[in-house]
Structure formats: C-alpha cells, structure tokens
C-alpha positions as CSV (number, residue, x, y, z in Angstrom):
1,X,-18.2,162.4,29.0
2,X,-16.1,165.0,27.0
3,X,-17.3,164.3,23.5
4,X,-21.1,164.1,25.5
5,X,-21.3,167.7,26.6
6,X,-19.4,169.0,23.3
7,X,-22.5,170.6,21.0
8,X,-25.1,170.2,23.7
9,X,-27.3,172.7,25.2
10,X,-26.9,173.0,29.0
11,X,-27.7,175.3,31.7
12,X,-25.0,177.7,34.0
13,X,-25.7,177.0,37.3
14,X,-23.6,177.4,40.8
15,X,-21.2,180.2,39.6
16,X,-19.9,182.0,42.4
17,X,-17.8,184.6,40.6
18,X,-20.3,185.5,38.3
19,X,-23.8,184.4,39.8
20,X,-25.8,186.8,37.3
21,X,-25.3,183.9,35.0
22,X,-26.7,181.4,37.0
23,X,-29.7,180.1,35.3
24,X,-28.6,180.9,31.7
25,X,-28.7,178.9,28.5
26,X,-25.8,178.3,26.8
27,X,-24.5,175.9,24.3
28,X,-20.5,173.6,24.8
29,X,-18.4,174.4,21.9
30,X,-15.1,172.6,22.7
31,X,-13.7,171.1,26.1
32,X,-10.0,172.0,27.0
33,X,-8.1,168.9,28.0
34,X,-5.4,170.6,29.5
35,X,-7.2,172.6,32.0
36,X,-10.3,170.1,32.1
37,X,-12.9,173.2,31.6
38,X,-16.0,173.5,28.6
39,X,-15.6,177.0,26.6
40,X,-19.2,177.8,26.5
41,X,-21.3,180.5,24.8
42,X,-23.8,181.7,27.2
43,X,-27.1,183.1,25.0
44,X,-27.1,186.9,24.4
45,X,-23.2,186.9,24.8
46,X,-20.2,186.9,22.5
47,X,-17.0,185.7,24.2
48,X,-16.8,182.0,25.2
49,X,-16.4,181.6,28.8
50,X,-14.3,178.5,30.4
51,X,-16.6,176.6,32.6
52,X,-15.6,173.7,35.2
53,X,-18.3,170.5,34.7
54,X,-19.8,171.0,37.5
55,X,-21.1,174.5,36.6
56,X,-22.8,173.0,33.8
57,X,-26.2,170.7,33.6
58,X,-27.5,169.7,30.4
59,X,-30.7,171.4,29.7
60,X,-33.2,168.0,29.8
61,X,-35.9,170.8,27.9
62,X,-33.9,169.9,24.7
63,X,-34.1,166.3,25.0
64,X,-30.7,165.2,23.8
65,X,-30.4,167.6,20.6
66,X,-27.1,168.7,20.3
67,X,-25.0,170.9,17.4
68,X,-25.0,169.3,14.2
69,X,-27.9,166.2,15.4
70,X,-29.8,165.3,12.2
71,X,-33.4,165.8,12.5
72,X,-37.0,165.8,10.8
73,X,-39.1,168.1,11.5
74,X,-43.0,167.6,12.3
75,X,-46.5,168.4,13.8
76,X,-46.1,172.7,12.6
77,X,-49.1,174.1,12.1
78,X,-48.1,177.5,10.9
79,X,-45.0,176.0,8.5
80,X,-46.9,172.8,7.1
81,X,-44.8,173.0,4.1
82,X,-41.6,172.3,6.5
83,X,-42.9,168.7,8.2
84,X,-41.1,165.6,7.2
85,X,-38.4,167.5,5.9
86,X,-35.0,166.2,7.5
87,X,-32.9,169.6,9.1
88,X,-29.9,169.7,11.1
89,X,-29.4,171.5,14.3
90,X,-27.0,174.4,13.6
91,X,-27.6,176.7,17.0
92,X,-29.6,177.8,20.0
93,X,-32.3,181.0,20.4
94,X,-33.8,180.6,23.8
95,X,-35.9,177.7,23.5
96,X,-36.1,177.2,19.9
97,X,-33.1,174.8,18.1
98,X,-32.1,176.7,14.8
99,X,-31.9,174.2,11.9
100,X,-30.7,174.1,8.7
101,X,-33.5,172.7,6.4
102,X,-31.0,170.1,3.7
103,X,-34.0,170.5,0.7
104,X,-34.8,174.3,1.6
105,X,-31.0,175.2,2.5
106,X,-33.1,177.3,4.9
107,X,-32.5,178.2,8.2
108,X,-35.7,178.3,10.8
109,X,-36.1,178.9,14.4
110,X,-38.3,175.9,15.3
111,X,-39.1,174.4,19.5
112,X,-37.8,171.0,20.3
113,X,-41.6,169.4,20.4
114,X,-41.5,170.3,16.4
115,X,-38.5,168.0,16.0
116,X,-37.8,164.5,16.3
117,X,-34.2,162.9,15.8
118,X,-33.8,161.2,12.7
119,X,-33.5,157.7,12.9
120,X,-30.1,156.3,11.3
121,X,-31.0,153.7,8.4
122,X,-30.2,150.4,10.0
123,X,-28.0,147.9,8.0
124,X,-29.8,144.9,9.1
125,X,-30.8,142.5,7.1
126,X,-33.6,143.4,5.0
127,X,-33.2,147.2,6.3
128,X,-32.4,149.9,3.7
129,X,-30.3,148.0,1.5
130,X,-32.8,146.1,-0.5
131,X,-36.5,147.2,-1.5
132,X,-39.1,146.1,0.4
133,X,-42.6,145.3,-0.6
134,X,-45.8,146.6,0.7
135,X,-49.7,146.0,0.4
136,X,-51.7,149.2,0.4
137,X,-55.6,149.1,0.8
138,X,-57.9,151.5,1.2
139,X,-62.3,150.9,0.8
140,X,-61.6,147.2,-0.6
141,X,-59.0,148.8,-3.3
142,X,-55.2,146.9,-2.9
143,X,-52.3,147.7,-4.0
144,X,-49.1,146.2,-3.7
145,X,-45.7,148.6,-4.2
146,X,-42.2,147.8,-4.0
147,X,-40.1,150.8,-2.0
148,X,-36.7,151.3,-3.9
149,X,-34.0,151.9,-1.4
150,X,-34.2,155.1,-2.3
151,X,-37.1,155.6,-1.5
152,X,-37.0,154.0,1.7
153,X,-34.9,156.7,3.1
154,X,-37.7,159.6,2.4
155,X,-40.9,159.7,4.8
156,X,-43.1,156.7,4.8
157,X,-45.7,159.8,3.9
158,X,-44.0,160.2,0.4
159,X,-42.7,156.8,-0.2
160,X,-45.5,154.8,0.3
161,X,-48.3,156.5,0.7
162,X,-48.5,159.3,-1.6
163,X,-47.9,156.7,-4.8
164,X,-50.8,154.5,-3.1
165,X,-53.2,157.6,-3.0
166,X,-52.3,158.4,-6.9
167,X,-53.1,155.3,-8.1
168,X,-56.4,154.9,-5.4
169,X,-57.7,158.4,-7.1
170,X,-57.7,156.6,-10.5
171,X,-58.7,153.3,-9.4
172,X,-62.4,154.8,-7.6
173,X,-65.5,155.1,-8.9
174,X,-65.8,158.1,-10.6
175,X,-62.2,158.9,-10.6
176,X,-61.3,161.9,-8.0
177,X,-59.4,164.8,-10.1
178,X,-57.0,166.2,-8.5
179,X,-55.9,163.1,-6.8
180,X,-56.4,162.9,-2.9
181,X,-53.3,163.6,-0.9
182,X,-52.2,162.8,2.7
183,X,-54.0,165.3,4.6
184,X,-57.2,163.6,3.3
185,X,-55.6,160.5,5.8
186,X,-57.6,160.0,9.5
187,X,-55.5,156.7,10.3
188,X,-53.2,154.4,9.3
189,X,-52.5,151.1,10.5
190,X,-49.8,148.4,9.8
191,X,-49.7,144.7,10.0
192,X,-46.9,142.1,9.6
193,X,-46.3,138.5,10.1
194,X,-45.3,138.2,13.8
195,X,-47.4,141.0,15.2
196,X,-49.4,140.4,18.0
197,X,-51.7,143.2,17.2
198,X,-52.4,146.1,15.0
199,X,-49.8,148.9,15.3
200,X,-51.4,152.4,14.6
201,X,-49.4,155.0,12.7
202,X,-50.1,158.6,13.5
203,X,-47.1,160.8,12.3
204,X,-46.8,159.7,8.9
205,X,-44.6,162.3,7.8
206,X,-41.5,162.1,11.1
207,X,-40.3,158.3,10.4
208,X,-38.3,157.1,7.0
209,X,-40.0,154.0,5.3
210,X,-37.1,152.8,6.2
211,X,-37.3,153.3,10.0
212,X,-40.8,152.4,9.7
213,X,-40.7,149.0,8.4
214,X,-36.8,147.6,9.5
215,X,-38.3,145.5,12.2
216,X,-41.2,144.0,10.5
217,X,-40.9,140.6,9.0
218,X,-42.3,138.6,6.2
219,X,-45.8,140.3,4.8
220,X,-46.3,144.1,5.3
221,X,-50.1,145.4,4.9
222,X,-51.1,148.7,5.2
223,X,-54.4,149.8,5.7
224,X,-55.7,153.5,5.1
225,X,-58.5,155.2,6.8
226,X,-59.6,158.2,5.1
227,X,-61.4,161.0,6.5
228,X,-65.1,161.5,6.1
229,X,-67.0,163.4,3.0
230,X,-68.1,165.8,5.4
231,X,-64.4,166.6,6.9
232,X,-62.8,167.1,3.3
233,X,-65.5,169.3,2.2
234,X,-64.0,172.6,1.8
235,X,-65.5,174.9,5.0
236,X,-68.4,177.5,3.2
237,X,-68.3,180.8,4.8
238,X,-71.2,181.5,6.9
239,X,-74.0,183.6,4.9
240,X,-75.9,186.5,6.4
241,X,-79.2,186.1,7.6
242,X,-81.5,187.0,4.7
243,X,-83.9,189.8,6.2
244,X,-87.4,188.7,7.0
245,X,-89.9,188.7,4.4
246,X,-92.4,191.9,4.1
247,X,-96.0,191.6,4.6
248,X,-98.1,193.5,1.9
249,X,-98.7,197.2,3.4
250,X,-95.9,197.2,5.3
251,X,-94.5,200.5,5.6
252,X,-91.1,200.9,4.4
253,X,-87.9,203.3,3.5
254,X,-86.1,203.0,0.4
255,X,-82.5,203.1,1.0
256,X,-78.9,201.7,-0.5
257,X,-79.4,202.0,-4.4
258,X,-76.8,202.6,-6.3
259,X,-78.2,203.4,-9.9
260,X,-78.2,206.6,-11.2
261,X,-82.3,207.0,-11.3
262,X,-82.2,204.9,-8.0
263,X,-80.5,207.0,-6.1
264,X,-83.0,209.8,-6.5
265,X,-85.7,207.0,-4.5
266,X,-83.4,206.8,-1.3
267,X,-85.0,208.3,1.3
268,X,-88.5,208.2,0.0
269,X,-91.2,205.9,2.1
270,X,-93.3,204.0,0.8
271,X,-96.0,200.7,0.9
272,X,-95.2,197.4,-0.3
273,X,-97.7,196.7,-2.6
274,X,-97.0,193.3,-4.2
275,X,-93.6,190.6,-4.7
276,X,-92.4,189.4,-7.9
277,X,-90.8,185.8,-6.6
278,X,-89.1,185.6,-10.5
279,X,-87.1,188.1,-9.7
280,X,-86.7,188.4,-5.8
281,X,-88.2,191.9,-5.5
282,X,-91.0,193.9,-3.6
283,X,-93.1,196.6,-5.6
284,X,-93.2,199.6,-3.3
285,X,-95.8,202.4,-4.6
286,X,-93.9,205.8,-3.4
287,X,-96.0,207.6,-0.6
288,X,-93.6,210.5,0.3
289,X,-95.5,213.4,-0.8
290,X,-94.4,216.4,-2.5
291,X,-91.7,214.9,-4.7
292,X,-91.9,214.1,-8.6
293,X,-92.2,210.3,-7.6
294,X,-95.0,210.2,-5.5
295,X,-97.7,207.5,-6.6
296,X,-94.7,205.8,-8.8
297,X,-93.8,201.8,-8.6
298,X,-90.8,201.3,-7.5
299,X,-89.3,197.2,-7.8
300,X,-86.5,196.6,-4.7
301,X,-84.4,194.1,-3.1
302,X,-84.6,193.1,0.5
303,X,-82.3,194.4,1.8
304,X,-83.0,198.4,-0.1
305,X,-85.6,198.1,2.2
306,X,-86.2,199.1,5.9
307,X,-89.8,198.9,7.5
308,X,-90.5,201.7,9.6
309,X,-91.2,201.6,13.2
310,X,-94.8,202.5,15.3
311,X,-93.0,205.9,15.7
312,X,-92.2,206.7,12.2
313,X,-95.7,205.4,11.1
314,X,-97.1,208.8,12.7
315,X,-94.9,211.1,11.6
316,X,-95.4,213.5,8.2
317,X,-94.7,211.3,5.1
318,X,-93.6,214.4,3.9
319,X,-89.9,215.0,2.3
C-alpha cells in the first residue's frame, strides 16, 4: 500500500484541523515509516504537509498515472506533432499531468484523456525480441515487411505503416509525389491465425508494434483503408459571389479604379453600352455632364460598377 500511494495524485479530504484543504489536489512524495504519515504537496503550496492515509483518496480523474509512469501521448488536436511520442509524468497542474517529452526533452502540460500508459514490451515468446513479419495491403497492392526489434518498440504508425505507405505511393498508378502519409488513413484492420474476427485499429499512433502484435500468432495481415479523394483534397476557400451580370442600358456608377487616368472616372455615371466576354469587361459611355469625359468609352470590371437605384435614375446626372 506504501509504495502504491508514493507518486500518485490523490485528493485531501476529512481534515479537521485544516478543513480549507479539504477538497484539494495534491500529489505523495514519500511515506514516513516511523510515524505512518504521507508528506504531501498540496497544489498551489510549497511546504509538504504529513497526512494520515485516511485523509488521502487517490484522485480516480487521473486513472492510475503516477510520478515518473511512462506514457505516450495521443488524440491532440492542437499539438499533432506531440502524438505517439512516449513522455514521462514529471508533476501535477490542476488537471493536467506535466510530462517530459524523451525525443523533444520538452516539458508540456497535457489532460489525462491525451495520455495513455505505455505498454511494457513483453518478453514472451515471439514478443520484442525477434522481428516479426507482416502483410500490408492496401487497393489489391501487398506488401510484406519484416519489423526489426527495433522497430517494434516505436508506434505501429511509424514502424509498419509509414514504410507500407512509401512503398504503396510508388507502387500506384501514376505514382503519388509526395508520398501519402498516415493522416491520409480512415481504418485499419488486422487479422491473424486464431482470430475469431476482424480486430479494428483506430489509434495507430498510442500502441508499440510491439504491443500491437505480441498476442497474435502465426500469419499477421493488415489491411489499410484510405480516405476518400474527396476528403484528402485540400479544402478551397469559399469564393465571393461574382456580382450579377448588367443588362445593356443599365444605369451605372463608376467606382474603385485604381489607375492613374482611372481614378479621374470614379464617380461619374454612366450606360452600359456593350460587353467584351474576351476580356471580362462592360463598355460604359460616360453620361455625367459637364466634365471633360462626357460622351467617352470607358471598358470596366464588374465589380468598378454599381447600378443605380429607381431614386438615383431621377436625379441630375450632373457632377
């Protein structure tokens, strides 16, 4: 029970002497034989205090993660770059578990549903010891692998799939340059002798290879879904709404150019008096009297055009 409650997160609760605490966080850092109490560190407090057991309830929020548990960490959104990477627990913040990332030698701040506790190679036969072989397919293209022991301790993500993908990108019809990677994956599925039926693999990147496939016996096959065209297809940013089209005569203000002989036309009104499709562009014949332009051609876009309301139709065309 001692060497339980030493490095786990657990919850003050019960204190008569100091019942502000009750309801606090804190994490056991050592348990004092002699006097049978846990020195704890309640959150947002410095000194340890000496706690009897029965002041103290393990925190089930935090799923058996105590100091110094070896985990990998999975499912961020915001940190994608972080899944699969194996972390170990160095502290507490509320309900977050501070890790140590091993590759980053990083510390984040991450909650316990981001983390799942690493899995211990097993030293069975057949486990982690020796390389294991696979079969890979994917659209009716195989391909068999053989997972170094090595590489059976990384994520079956990066051990067996990722090589898989390479070699599928080259293998297709025409080739796919840059080659696909494991995002493009919807679903995975894996198959062995002995199975009674398919087992579906969602969280590629949280398990070893060699968690992954130390129970399965004889043949291994692995078959990959990948996502539609239509969901790897970078998203387009929605366009504007081209304005509607202008009917010839329609009345219209010249506005928005930015050219130094166009600028002198903004403001002016005028009638659309033909469309040039080649170039995308109404003629407008300047009707605003009493300026050096009036009676002139002028060729606009769209959008340097505004027709003019019922109101503004009877009002002086004058500038």
């Amino acid at each position: 029970m001692t060497d339980k409650l030493v490095g786990a997160r657990v919850r003050i609760d019960g204190l008569q002497a100091r019942p502000e605490l009750n309801g606090s966080l804190g994490v056991v850092q050592s348990h004092n034989e002699e006097t049978g109490r846990y020195n704890v560190i309640v959150d947002d407090m410095r000194d340890e205090l000496a706690l009897k057991v029965a002041a103290l309830t393990v925190a089930e929020e935090f799923a058996g993660i105590t100091l110094d548990t070896k985990v990998r960490i999975a499912c961020l959104e915001k940190m994608p770059e972080l899944n699969g990477k194996v972390a170990t627990v160095s502290g507490f913040q509320g309900d977050r578990c501070v890790v140590y990332v091993d590759d980053l030698k990083e510390t984040v701040a991450l909650k316990r549903e981001a983390l799942v506790i690493a899995q211990e190679a097993s030293h069975s036969k057949g486990s982690a010891s020796e390389p294991r072989t696979v079969r890979v397919e994917c659209n009716g293209i195989m391909l068999k692998l053989t997972v170094s022991p090595k590489q059976l301790q990384k994520p079956f993500a990066d051990a067996v799939l990722k090589p898989f993908l390479k070699a599928y990108s080259k293998k297709v019809d025409p080739p796919i340059e840059p080659p696909l990677d494991t995002s493009s994956i919807r679903q995975v599925t894996i198959d062995s002798d002995g199975q009674r039926s398919l087992q579906v693999m969602n969280d590629i990147h949280i398990y070893s290879a060699a968690a992954v496939l130390e129970n399965l016996e004889g043949d291994v096959d692995v078959d990959v879904f990948l996502k539609s065209e239509e969901d790897l297809a970078p998203k387009e940013a929605p366009k504007e709404a081209a304005p509607p089209p202008l009917p010839k005569d329609a009345r219209v203000l010249i506005h928005g150019l930015n050219s130094e002989a166009g600028k002198a036309m903004n403001g002016l009104k005028g009638r659309v008096t033909g469309y040039n499709a080649g170039k995308g562009r109404y003629d407008v014949t300047v009707e605003s009297k009493k300026c050096d332009h009036y009676g002139k051609v002028v060729s606009c876009r769209a959008f340097n055009l505004r027709e003019l309301g019922p109101k503004e139709l009877f009002e002086d065309w004058e500038v």
